[in-house]
matplotlib code that plots the C-alpha trace (Angstrom):
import matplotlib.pyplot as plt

x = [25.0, 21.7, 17.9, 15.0, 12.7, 9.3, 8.2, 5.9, 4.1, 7.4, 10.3, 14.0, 17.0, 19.6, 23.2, 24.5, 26.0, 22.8, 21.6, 17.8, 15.4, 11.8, 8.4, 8.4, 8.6, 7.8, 10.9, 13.2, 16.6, 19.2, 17.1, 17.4, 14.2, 14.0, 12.4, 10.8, 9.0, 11.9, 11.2, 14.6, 17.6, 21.3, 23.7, 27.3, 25.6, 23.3, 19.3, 16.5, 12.9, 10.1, 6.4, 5.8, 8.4, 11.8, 11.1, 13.2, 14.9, 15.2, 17.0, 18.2, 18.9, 19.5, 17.9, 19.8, 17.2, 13.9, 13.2, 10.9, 11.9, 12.2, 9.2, 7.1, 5.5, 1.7, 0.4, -3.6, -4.6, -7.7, -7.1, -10.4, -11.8, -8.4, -8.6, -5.4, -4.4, -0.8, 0.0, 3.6, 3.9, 6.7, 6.7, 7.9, 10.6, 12.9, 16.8, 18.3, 20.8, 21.1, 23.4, 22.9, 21.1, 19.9, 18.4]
y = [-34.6, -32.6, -33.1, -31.7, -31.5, -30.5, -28.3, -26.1, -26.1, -24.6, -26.4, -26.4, -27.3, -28.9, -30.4, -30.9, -28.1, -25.7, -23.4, -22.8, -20.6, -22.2, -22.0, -22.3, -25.7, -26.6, -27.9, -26.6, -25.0, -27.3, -30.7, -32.9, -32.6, -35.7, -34.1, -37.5, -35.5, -36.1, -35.2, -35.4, -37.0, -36.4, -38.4, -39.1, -37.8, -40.8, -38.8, -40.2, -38.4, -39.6, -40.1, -38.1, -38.8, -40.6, -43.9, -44.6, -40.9, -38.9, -35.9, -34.8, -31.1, -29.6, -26.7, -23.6, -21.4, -19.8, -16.2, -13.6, -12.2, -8.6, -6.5, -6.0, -2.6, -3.0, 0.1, 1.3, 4.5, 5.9, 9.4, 11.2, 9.7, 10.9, 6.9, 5.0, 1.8, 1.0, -2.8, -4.0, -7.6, -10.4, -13.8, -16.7, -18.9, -21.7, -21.7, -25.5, -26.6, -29.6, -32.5, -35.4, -37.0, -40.5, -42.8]
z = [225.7, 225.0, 225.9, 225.4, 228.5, 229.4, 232.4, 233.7, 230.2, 228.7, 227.0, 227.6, 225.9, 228.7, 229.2, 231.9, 233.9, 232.5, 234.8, 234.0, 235.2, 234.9, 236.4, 240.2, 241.8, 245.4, 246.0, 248.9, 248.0, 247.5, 247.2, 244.2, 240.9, 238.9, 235.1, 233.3, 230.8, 228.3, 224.2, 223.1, 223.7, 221.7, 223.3, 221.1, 217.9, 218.3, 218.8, 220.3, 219.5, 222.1, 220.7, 222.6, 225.3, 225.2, 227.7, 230.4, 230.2, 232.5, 233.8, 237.0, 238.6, 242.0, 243.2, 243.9, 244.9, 244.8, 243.6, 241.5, 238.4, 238.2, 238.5, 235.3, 234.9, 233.1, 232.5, 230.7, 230.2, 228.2, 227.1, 226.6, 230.1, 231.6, 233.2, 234.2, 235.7, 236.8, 238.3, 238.6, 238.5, 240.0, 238.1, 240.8, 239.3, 240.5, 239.5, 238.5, 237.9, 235.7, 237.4, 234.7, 231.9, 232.4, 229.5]

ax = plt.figure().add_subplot(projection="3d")
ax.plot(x, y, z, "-o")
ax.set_aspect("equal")
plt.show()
């Protein structure tokens, strides 16, 4: 069993028993996410395509926890003007795990 879902403007490919890392939720650690933004659904070789979305799908995770990704360096420098700008940066992101897919 495979679908297609969409989150957080991005989309993933699940089955259940996936662990994803997607854009942060605000959902507590541990609690149940219900994903009903569904484009694809492949269940015994038989595949559903939504237009856009698959109705009645839906697929649902648990939350294992809330964390940052590690730290990006961005870095600018202008070389006659001896100028430079260093940020790090931390993207937020929400580990699921996928439980089951309902259609």
């Amino acid at each position: 069993m495979l679908a297609i879902i969409k989150t957080g403007g991005k989309q993933y490919k699940v089955s259940p028993k996936d662990k994803i890392k997607i854009e942060k939720l605000e959902i507590e650690e541990g609690k149940e996410v219900i994903f009903d933004q569904v484009l694809l659904v492949d269940k015994n070789k038989k595949v559903e395509i939504g237009d856009p979305l698959v109705k009645g799908a839906k697929v649902i995770g648990k939350v294992l926890k809330q964390d940052r990704a590690k730290k990006v360096i961005i870095l600018k420098y202008k070389p006659k003007t001896r100028e430079k700008t260093k940020k790090g940066h931390r993207q937020p992101y929400t580990e699921v795990e996928i439980i089951k897919i309902e259609n």
